[in-house]
C-alpha positions in Angstrom: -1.7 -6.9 -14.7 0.9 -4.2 -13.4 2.2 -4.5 -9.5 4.1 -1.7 -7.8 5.8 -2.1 -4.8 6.2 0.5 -1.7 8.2 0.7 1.5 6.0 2.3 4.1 6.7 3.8 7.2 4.8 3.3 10.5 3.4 -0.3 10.0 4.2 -1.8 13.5 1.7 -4.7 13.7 -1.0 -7.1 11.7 -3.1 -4.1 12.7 -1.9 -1.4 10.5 -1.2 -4.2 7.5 -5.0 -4.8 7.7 -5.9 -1.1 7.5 -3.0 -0.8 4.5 -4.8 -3.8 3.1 -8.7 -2.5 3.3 -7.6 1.4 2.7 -5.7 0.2 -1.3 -8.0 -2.4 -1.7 -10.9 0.1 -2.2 -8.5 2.1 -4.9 -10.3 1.6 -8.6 -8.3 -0.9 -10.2 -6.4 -2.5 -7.4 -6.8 -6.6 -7.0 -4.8 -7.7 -4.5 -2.2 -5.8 -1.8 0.2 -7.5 0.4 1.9 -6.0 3.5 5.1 -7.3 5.1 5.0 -6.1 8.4 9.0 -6.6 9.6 10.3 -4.6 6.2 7.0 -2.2 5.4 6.9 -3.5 1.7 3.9 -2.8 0.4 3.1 -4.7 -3.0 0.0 -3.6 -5.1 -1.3 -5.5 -8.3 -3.7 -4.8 -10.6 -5.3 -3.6 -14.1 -4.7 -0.1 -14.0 -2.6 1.2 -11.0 -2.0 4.9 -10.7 1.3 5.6 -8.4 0.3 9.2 -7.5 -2.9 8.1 -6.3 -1.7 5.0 -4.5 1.0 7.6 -2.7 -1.5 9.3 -1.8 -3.8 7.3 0.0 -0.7 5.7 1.4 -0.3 8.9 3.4 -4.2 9.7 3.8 -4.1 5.8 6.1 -1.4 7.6 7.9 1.7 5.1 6.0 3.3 7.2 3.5 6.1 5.7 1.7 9.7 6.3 2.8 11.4 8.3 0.0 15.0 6.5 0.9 
């Protein structure tokens, strides 16, 4: 099992960790995604995790990763 890990920006609330949450979790591969609201780490684990698409659907939920 792989995990990557992101800091996000814009996640304010239990709110927008549920949409981070239901928005991965439909990403082929992904198993489980955990959002810590106060910091915006995002971790992701699964079989076969694909950054570039992960990124990417970051940003399409409107949380793209900080690139500091």
């Amino acid at each position: 099992m792989q995990a990557m890990k992101f800091r996000v920006v814009n996640v304010k609330c239990d709110g927008c960790a549920a949409n981070i949450r239901d928005g991965l979790g439909n990403v082929e591969g992904v198993s489980q995604v955990s959002v810590d609201v106060a910091s915006g780490d995002v971790e992701v684990h699964g079989d076969t995790l694909a950054r570039g698409v992960l990124i990417a659907r970051l940003a399409e939920l409107g949380y793209p990763p900080s690139s500091s």
